[in-house]
N, C-alpha and C positions, 0 to 999 in steps of 0.2 A: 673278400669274404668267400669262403669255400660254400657253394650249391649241393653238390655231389662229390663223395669219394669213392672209388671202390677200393678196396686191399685184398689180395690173393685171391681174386674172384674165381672161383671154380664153377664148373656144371656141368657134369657128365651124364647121361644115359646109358640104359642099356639097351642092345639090339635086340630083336628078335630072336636073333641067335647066341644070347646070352653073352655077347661081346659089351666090352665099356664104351664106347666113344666118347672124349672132350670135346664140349660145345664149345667152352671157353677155359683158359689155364692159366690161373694165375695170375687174374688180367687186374693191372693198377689203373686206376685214371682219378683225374681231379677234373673238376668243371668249375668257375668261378662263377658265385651271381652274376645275371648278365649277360653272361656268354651265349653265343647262336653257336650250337658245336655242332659238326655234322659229321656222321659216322658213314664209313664207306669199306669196300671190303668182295672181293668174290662171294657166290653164291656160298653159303655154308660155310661163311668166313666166324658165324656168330651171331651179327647185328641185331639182328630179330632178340636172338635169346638175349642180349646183355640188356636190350630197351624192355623186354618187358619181367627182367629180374629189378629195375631200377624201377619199377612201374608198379610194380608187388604183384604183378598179374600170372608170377614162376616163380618159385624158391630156389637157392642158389643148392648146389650141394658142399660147400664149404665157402670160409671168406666174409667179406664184410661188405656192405652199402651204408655209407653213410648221407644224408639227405638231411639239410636243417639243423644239424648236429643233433640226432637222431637215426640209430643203426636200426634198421628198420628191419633187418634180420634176426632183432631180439625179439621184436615184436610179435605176439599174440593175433590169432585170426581176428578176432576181432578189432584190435586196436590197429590191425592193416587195414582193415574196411573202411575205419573211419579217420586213416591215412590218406589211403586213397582219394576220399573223399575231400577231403578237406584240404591235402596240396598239392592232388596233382593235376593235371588237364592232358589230355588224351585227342589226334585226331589221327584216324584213321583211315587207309586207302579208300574203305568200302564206305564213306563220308557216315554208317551208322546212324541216320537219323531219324523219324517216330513218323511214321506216313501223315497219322492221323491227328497231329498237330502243324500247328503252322510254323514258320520258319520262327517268328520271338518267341512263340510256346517253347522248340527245340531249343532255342539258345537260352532260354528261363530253366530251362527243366533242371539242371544240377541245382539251382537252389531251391528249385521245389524240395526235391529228394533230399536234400542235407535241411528245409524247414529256415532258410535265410534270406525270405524275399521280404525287400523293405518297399516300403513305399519309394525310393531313392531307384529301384529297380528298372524300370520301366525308360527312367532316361539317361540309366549307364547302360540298359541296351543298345539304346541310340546312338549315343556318344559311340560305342564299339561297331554298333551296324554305319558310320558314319567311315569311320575308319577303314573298314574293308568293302564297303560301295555297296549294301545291299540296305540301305533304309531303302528303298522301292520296293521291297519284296517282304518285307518283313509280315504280311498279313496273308501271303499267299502260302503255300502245300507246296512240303517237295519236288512232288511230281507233276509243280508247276513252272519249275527253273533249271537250270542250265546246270550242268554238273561241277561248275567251278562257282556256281552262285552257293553250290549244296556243299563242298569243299569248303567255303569264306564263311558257312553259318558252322561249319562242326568249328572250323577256329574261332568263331565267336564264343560257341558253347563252351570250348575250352577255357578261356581266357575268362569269361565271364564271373568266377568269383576269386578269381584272382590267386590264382595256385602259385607254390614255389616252383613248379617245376613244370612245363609245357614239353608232354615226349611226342613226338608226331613219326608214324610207321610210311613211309615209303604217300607222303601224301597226295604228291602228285599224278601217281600209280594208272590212276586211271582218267587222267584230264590228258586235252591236245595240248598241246604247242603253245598259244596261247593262254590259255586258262593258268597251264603251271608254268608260265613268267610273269602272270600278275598274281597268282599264288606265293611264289616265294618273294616277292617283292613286298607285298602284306604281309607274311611272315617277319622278315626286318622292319618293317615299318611298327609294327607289335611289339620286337625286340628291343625297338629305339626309345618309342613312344612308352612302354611299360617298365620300360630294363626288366625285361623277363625272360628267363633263363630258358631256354629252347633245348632242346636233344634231339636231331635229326638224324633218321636212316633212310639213307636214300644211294640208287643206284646211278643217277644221274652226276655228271662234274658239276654242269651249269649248273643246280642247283645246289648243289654242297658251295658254289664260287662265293654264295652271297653270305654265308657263315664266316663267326670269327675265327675257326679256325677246325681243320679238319682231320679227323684221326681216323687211321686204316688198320682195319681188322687182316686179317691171316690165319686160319687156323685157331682159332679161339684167342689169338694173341693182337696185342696194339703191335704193329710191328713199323710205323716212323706217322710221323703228324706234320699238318702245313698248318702255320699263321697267316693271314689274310694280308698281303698287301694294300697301301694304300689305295691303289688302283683293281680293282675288282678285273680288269680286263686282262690284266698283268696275271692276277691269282688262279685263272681260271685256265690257261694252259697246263699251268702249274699242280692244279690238279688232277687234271687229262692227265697227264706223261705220269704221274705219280701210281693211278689205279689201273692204266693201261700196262704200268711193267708187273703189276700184280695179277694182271688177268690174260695177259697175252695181246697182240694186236688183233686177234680175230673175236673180240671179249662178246663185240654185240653192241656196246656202250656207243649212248645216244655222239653224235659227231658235232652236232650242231651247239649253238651257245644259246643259254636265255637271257 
């Protein structure tokens, strides 16, 4: 079953100087229910813009998104709001989360705001804070825990009423070394455990290694994609040498493996 399509995705800007530039051209993709895709690419490859045209968070300038079997580029401002709402999940570099709630308030709060908290509520947060190792913190404040505890609650938030589509921006962005290899290790375990369909942009291999399969941007274009070996150890050179001949050997790109 198809999650997402795009067809002849376009999104151009104008400069300041009255120039066009193409964010994206023409860009096809399929995503299957299911699928951990992870998107990867030179800076100004795209990535940003296509996750948050898929996200309703940008309007395409021509082309199609289809999501659910549902072209959500038909859609009406409001009936995106309450698209949005209702199938997607979202985690963010900057983890986004409400100071002045506690970490189960944070991860409750999309169904405050959509009005779908059930009695049932309180121990499918458990069940998910169980899965990503933070039932011990569930009663404490942000800026009582560790940035990859504050990381594990935006993906609980996300996941939390159980969206079609979970897009995550560069999440690991601002965790160490540790933090984002038990981050994206939870992220698959969520994938497995939910078969929930994932959309990752990330600069890192190591973490695009743990996805089912990874597509590279170029210039607003998919320009070649890897399938995941069975062996994850196997995959993850295999994505190195792929985004290194896209970005040069002096790219910057983390060296190390998660």
């Amino acid at each position: 079953m198809i999650a997402v399509q795009t067809k002849s995705l376009i999104k151009s800007y104008k400069t300041s100087h009255g120039y066009e530039t193409m964010a994206l051209n023409r860009l096809d993709m399929t995503v299957e229910s299911g699928e951990f895709i992870g998107i990867m690419g030179p800076s100004g490859s795209g990535k940003t813009t296509l996750l948050n045209l898929i996200g309703t968070l940008d309007t395409s300038t021509s082309g199609n998104i289809v999501i659910d079997d549902q072209d959500i580029t038909q859609l009406s401002r409001d009936e995106l709001v309450k698209f949005r709402r209702d199938k997607l999940g979202f985690i963010f570099q900057d983890f986004n989360l409400l100071d002045n709630l506690t970490v189960q308030e944070n991860i409750i709060f999309p169904l405050l705001i959509s009005d779908s908290v059930k009695t049932s509520t309180t121990e499918k947060v458990r069940d998910i804070a169980k899965i990503l190792a933070i039932t011990d913190i569930l009663e404490k404040y942000p800026y009582q825990v560790s940035g990859g505890q504050k990381q594990r609650t935006a993906v609980a938030r996300a996941i939390v009423k159980g969206p079609s589509l979970i897009l995550a921006d560069e999440p690991s962005g601002n965790l160490d070394y540790n933090s984002a290899r038990n981050l994206v290790g939870y992220l698959a375990s969520i994938n497995r455990i939910y078969r929930s369909t994932i959309i990752m942009v990330t600069h890192d291999p190591a973490m695009a290694s743990y996805c089912d399969r990874v597509l590279f941007l170029k210039d607003g274009e998919i320009v070649s994609q890897l399938a995941k070996d069975p062996n994850r150890d196997d995959f993850y050179p295999r994505v190195m040498s792929m985004i290194m001949s896209l970005e040069g050997e002096n790219s910057g790109l983390p060296a190390s493996s998660i």
